[in-house]
MOPAC internal coordinates of N, CA, C and O (Angstrom, degrees):
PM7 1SCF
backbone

  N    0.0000 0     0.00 0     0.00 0    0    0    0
  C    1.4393 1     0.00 0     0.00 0    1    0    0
  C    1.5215 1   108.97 1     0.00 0    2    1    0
  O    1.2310 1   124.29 1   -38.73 1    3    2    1
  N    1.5517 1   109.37 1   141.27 1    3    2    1
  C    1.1446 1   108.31 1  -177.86 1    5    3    2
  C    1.8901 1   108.13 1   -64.65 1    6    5    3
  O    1.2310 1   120.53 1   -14.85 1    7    6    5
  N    1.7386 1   116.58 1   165.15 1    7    6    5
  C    1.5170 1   106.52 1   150.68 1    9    7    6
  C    1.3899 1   130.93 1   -46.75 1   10    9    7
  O    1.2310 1   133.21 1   -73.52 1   11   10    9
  N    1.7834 1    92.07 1   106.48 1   11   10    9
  C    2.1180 1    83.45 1   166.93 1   13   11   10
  C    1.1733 1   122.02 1   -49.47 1   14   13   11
  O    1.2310 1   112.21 1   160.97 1   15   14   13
  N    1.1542 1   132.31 1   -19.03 1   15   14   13
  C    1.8859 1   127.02 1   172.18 1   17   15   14
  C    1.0405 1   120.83 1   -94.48 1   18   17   15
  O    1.2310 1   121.71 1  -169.50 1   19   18   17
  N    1.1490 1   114.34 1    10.50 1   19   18   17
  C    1.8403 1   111.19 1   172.63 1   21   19   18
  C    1.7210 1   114.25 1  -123.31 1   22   21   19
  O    1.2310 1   117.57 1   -50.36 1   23   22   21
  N    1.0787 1   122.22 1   129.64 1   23   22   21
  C    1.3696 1   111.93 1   177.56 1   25   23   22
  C    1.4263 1   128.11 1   -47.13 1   26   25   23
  O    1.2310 1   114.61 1   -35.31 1   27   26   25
  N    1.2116 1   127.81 1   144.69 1   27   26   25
  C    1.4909 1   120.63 1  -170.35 1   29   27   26
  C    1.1985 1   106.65 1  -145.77 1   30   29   27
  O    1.2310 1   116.08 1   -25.63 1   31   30   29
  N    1.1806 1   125.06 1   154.37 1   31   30   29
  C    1.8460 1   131.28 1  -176.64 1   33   31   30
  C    1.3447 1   108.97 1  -117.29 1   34   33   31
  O    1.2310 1   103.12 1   -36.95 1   35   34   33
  N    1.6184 1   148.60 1   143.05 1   35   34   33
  C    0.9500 1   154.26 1   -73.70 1   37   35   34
  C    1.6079 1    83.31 1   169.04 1   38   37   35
  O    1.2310 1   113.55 1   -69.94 1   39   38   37
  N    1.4354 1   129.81 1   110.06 1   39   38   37
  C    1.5633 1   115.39 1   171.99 1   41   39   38
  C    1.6789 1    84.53 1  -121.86 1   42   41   39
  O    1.2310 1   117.98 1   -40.28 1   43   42   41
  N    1.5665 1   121.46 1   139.72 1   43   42   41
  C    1.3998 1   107.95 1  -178.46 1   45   43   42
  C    2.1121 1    87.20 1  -118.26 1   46   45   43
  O    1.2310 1   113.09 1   -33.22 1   47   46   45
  N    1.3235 1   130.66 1   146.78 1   47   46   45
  C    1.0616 1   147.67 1   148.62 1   49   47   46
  C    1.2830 1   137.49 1   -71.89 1   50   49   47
  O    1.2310 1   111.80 1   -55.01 1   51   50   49
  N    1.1198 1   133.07 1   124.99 1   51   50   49
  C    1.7121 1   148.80 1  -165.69 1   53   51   50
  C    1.5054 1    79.68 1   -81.11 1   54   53   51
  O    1.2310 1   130.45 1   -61.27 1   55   54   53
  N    1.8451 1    97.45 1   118.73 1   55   54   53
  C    1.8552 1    94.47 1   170.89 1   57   55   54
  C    1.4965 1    92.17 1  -129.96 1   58   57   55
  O    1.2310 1   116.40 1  -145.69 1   59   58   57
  N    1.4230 1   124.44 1    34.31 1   59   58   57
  C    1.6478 1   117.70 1   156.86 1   61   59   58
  C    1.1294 1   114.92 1  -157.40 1   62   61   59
  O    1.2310 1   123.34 1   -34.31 1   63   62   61
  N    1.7184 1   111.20 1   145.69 1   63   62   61
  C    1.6777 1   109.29 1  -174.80 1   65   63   62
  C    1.5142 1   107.97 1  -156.86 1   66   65   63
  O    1.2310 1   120.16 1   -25.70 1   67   66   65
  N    1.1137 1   117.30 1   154.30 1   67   66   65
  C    1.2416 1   128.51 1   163.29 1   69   67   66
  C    1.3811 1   115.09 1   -51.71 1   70   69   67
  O    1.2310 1   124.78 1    -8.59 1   71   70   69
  N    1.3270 1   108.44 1   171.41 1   71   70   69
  C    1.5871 1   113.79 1   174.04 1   73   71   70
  C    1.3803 1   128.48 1   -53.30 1   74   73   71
  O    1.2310 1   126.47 1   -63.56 1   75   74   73
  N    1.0363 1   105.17 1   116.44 1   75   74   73
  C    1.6361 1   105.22 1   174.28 1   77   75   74
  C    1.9400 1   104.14 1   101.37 1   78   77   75
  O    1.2310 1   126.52 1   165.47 1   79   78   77
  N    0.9408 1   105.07 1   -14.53 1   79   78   77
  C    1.1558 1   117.53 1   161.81 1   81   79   78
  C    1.7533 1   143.25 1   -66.65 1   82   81   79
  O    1.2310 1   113.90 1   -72.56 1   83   82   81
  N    1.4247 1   129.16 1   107.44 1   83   82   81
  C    1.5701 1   107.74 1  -139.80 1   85   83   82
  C    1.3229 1    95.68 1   -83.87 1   86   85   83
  O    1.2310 1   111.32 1    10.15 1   87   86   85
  N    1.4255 1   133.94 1  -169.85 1   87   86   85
  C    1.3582 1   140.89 1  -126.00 1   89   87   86
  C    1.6627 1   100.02 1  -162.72 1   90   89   87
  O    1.2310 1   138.90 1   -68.39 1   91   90   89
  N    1.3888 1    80.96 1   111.61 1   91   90   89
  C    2.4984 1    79.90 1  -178.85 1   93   91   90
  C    1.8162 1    72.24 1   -59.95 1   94   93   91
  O    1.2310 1   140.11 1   -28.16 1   95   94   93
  N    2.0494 1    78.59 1   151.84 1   95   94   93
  C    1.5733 1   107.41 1   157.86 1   97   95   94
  C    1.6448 1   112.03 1  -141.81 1   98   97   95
  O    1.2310 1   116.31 1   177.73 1   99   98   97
  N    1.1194 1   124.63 1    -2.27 1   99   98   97
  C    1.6958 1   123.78 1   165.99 1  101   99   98
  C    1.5785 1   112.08 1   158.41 1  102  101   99
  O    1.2310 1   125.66 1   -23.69 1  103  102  101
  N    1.0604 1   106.74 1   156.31 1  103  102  101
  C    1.6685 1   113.36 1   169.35 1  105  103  102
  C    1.1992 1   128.94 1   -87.53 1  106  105  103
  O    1.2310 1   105.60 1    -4.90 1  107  106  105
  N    1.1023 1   144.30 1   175.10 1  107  106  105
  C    1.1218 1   153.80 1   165.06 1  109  107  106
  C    1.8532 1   133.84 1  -153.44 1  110  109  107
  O    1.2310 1   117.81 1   -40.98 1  111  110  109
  N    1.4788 1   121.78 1   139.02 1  111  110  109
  C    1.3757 1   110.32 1  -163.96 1  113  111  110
  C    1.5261 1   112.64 1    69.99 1  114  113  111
  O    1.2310 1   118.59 1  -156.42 1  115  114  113
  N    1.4233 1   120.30 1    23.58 1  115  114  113
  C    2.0960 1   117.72 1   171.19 1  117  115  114
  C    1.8673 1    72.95 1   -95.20 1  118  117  115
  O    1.2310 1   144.41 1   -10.06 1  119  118  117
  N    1.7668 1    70.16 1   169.94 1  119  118  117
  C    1.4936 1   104.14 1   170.97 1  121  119  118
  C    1.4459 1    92.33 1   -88.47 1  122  121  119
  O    1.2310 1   106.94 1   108.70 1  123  122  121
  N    0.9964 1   141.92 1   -71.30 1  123  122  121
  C    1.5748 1   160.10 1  -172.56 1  125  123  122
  C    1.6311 1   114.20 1  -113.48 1  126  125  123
  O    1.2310 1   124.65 1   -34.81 1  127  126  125
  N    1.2591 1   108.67 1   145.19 1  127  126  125
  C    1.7625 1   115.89 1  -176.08 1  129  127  126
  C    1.4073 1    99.22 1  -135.36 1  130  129  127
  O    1.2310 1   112.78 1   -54.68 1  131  130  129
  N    0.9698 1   131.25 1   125.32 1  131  130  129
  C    1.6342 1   140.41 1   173.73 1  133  131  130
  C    1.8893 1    93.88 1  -118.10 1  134  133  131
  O    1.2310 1   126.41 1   -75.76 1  135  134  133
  N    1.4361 1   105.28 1   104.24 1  135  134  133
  C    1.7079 1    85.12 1   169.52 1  137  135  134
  C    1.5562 1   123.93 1    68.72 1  138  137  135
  O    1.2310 1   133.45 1    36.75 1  139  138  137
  N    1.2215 1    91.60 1  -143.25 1  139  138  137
  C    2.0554 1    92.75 1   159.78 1  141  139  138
  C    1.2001 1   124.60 1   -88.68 1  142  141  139
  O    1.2310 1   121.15 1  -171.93 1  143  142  141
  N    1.2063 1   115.41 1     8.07 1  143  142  141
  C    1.2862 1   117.88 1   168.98 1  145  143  142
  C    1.1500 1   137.62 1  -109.40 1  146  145  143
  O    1.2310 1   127.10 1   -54.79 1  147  146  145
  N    1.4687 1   103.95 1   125.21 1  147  146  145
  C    1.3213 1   102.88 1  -173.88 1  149  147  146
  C    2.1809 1   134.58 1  -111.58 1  150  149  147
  O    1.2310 1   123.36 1   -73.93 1  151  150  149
  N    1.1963 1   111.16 1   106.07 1  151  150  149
  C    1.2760 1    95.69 1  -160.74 1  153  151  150
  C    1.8047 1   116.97 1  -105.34 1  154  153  151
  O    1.2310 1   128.80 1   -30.21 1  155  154  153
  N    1.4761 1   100.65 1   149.79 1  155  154  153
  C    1.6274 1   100.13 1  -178.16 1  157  155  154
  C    1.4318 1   112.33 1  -128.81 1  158  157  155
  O    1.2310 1   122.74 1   -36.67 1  159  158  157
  N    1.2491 1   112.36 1   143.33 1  159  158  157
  C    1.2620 1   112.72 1  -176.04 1  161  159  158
  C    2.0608 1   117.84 1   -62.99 1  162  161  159
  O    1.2310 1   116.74 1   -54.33 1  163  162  161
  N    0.8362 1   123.81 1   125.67 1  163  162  161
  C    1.8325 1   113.99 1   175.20 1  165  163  162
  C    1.2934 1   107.91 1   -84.84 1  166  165  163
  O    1.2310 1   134.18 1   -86.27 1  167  166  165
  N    1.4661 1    90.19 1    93.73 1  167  166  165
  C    1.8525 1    91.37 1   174.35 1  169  167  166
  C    1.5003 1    90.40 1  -138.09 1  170  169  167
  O    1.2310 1   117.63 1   174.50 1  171  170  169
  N    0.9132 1   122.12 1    -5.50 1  171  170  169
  C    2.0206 1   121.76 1   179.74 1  173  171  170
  C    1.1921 1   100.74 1  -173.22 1  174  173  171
  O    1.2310 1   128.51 1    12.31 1  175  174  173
  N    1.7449 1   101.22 1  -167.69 1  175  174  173
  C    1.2083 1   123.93 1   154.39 1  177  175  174
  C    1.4974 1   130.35 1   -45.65 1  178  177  175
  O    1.2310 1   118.33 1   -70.77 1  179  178  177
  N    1.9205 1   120.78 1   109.23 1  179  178  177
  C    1.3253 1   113.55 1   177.86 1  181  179  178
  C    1.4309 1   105.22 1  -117.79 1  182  181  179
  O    1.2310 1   115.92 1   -33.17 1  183  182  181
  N    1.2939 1   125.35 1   146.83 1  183  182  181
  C    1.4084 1   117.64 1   160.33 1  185  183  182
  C    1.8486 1   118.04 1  -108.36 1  186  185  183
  O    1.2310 1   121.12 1   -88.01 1  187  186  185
  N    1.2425 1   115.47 1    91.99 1  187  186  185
  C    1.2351 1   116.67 1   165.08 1  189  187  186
  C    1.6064 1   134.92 1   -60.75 1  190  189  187
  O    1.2310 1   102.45 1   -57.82 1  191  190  189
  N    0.9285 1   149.73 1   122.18 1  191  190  189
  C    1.4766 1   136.05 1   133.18 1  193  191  190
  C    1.3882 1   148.73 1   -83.15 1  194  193  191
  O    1.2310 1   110.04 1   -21.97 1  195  194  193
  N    1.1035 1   136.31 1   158.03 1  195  194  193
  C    1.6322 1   120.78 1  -162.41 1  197  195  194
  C    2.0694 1    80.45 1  -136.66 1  198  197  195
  O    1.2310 1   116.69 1   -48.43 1  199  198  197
  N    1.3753 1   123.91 1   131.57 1  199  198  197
  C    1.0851 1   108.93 1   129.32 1  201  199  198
  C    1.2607 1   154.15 1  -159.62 1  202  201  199
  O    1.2310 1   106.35 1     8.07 1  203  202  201
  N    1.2686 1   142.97 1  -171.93 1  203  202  201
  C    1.0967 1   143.22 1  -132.75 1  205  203  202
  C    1.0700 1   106.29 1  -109.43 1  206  205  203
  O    1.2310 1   116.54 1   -10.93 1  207  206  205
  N    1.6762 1   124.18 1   169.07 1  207  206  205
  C    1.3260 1   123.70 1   142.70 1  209  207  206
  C    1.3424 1   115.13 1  -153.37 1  210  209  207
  O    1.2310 1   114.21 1   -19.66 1  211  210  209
  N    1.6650 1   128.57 1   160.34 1  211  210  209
  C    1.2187 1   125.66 1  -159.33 1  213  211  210
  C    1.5749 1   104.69 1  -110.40 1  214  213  211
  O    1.2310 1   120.10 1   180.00 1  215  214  213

């Protein structure tokens, strides 16, 4: 879990799709990941990734 005293942002991931449609497969760069979700604290610069596959 991110710090309760610091602000944090909440990125949530598409984990279902129709055909042809790509497919969350994990995060990268969160402070914390619950699931598809991925959260970071806003205190600077973060670089997240989410990715996919088809």
């Amino acid at each position: 879990m991110v710090d309760a005293g610091r602000p944090s942002i909440n990125i949530d991931a598409m984990t279902s799709g129709g055909s042809g449609i790509a497919v969350f497969g994990q995060w990268t760069g969160c402070d914390a990941v619950i699931g598809a979700r991925c959260a970071v604290s806003a205190t600077g610069d973060s670089t997240v990734r989410a990715t996919f596959s088809t």
